[in-house]
N, C-alpha and C positions, 0 to 999 in steps of 0.2 A: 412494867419494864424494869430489869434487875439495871444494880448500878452498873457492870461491865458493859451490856448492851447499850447505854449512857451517852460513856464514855467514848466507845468507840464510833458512834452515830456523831457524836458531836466532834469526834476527831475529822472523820469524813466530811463532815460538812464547813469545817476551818479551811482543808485540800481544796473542796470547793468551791470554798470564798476566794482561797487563793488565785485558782485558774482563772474565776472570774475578772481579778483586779491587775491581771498582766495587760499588757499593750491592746488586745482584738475586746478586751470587753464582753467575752463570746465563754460560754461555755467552755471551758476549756480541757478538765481532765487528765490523762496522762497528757504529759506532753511530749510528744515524738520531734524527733528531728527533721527540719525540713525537705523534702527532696530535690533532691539534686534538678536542676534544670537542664530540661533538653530543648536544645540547640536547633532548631530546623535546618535539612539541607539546603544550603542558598544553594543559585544556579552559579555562581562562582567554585565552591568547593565541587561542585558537581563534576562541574566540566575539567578540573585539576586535577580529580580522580581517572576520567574518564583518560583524560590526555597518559596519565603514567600509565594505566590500565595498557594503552595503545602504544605505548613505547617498550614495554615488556614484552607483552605477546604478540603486534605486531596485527591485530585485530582487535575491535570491539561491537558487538552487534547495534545495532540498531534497537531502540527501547520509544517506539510511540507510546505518546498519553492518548487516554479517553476523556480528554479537558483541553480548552483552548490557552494562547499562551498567557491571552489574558494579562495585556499589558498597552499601553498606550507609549511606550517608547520605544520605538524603532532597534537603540543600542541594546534593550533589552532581550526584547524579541530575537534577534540575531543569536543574543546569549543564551538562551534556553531553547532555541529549538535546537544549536550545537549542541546541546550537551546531552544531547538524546537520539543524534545521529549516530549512522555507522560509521566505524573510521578503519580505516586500513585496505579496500579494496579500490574504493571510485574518493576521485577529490569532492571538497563539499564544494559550492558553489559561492565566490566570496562574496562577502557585503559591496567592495570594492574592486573597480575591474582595475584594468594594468593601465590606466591613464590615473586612473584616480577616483574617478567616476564612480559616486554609491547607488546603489541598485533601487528603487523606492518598492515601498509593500505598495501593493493595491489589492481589491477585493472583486471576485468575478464571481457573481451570484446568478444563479437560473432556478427552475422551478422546483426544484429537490435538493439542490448542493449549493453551499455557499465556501468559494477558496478564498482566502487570505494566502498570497505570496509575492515572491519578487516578482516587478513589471516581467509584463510580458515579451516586453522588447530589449531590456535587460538579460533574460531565461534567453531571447534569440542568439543575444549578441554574443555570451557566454558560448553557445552553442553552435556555433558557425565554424570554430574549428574543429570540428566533428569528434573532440574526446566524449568520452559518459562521464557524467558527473549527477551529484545528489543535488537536490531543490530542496530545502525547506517548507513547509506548507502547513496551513492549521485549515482545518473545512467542518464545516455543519452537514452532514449526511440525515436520509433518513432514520439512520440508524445512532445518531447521535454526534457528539462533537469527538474530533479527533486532530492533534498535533503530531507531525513527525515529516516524511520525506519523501519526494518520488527521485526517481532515476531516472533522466532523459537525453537522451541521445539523437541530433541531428542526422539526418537518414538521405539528404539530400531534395530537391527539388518539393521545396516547404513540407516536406513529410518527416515527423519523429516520431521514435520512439517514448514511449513512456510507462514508468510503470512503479507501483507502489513496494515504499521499501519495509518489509515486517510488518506492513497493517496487517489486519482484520480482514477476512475478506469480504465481509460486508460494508467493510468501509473502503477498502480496495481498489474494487471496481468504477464506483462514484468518483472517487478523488482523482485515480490515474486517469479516469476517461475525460472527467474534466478540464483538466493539465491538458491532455491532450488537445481538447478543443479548444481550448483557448490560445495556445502554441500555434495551430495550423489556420485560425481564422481570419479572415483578412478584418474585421472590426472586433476585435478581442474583448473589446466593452460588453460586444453584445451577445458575444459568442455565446452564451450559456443560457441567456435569455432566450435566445433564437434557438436553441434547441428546445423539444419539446420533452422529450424522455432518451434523459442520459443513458440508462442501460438499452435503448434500444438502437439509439448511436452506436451504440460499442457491439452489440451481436451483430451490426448490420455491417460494419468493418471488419471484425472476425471472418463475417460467413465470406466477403470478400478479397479472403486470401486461398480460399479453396482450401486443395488436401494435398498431406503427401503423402505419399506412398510407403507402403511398408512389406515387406515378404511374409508371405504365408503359407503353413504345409500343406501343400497340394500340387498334385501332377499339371495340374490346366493350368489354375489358377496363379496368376505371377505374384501381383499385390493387390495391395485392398488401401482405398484411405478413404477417412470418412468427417466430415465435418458436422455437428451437431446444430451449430447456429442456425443454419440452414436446411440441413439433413440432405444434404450431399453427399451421394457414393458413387467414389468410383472403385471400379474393378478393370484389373490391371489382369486380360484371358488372352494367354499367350502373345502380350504383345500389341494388341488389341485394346484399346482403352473406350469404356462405357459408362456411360453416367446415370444415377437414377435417383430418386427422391423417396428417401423410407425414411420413417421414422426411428428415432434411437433403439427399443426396445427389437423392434427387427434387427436391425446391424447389431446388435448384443447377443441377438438368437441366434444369427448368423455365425459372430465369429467362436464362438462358445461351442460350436454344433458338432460331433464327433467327426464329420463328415463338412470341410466350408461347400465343396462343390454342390454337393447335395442340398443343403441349407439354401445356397443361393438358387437353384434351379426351382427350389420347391415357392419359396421365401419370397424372389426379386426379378428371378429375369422374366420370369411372364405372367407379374402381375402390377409390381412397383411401375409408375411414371418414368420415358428416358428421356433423356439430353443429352444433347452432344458437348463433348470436354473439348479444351487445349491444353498446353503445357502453355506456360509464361517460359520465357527462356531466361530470365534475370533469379528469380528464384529455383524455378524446374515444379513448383506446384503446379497441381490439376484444378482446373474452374469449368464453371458455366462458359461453353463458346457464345461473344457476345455482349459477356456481361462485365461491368467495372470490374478491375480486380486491384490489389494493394495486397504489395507482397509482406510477408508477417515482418512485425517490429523486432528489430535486432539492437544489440548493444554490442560496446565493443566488450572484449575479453577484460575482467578485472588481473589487477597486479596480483604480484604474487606477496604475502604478507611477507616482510621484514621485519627477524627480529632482531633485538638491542643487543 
């Protein structure tokens, strides 16, 4: 080893003793400046954003997690699932009603879905003056955990509305339909328990709002509506209302057909299963004569955004 080589080896290894005998004790080497620390969004900044966000435009959409709120304090809770609510169409639902009165979480669990939200009797009581407004909700689906809100609306005679705001529709379906049972059941503890499969709760409510009608191009043919939960069709022939049981893919082939008359004579009217219809007079939907019917879930009309 020439002396320059030496030299500079034993320069390098002075640098090294150095780094070594600073504060970490650690290897140290060049030494960089430390980075800057970042800040985690608390759900206070969150929702102060969110609030200016909605006082600008006058809307903010709704932002559900795929995570629970994962909190053990009640004031918390309230705080984070606001701040991932929609705001600017339907009011959110407050922690406190207009006595004073704060609303308690409870937990309604059945064999697929577990809700976390405000009492149930709390969600009525709110609800009795028949405006729409948003719930808060966290729930365990098959499909995973999810935090955010449904939309329910009082529809009269213990019947509401319900329905998921910007989920997933995998998670969607679960949540709202469970909202919903727990809303309408006379033991709300057990509501969910006592069902046995939630999504088949909710097709079997579907199929019992029938169909409605719709115009179609054809001389005979007036309308056509069709319900899939069920596989309800009616056909709406000159005036004439008939009912028949096909499956989806037929009513597809049906309405698709260059020809519906022709489709349907070949397709339905003399081979498909019939029934006889009614109209419901409160809605004007077509059903099974006979059979339970619940006219489809409505809300009222959202405001119109205000902006600042």
């Amino acid at each position: 080893m020439d002396g320059m080589t030496h030299i500079i080896s034993a320069q390098s290894e002075q640098s090294r003793e150095a780094a070594r005998s600073r504060a970490t004790g650690r290897f140290g080497g060049q030494q960089h400046s430390a980075p800057e620390a970042v800040l985690p969004v608390t759900t206070e900044s969150l929702l102060e954003s969110r609030r200016a966000q909605l006082a600008a435009l006058g809307f903010v959409p709704a932002q559900p997690q795929m995570k629970l709120a994962d909190t053990e304090s009640a004031d918390l809770w309230w705080k984070r699932t606001e701040s991932i609510a929609e705001g600017g169409r339907y009011d959110l639902m407050p922690r406190r009603d207009e006595t004073g009165k704060s609303a308690r979480l409870r937990t309604y669990e059945g064999t697929d879905t577990k809700v976390r939200m405000p009492s149930v009797s709390a969600v009525r009581r709110h609800a009795a003056s028949g405006q729409t407004f948003d719930v808060p909700v966290e729930a365990v689906t098959p499909h995973g955990p999810i935090t955010g809100h449904v939309r329910v609306t009082h529809n009269g005679n213990g019947r509401y509305s319900v329905s998921a705001v910007g989920m997933p529709a995998e998670h969607a379906e679960y949540v709202a339909e469970s909202v919903l049972a727990s809303l309408e059941a006379r033991r709300p503890s057990r509501a969910l328990s006592d069902v046995r499969d939630i999504l088949l709760r909710r097709r079997e409510r579907l199929a019992s709002q029938g169909v409605r009608m719709k115009a179609v191009d054809s001389s005979w043919i007036q309308g056509v509506g069709y319900n899939p939960n069920d596989e309800q069709l009616v056909m709406n022939l000159q005036g004439r209302f008939y009912g028949y049981r096909v499956d989806r893919e037929t009513y597809e082939d049906m309405m698709s057909s260059y020809s519906i008359g022709a489709a349907y004579n070949a397709l339905v009217k003399k081979v498909a299963p019939k029934f006889e219809v009614t109209q419901h007079e409160e809605c004007g939907n077509y059903f099974y004569a006979g059979a339970e019917h619940r006219c489809p879930s409505v809300h009222n009309a959202p405001r119109q955004a205000q902006h600042a």
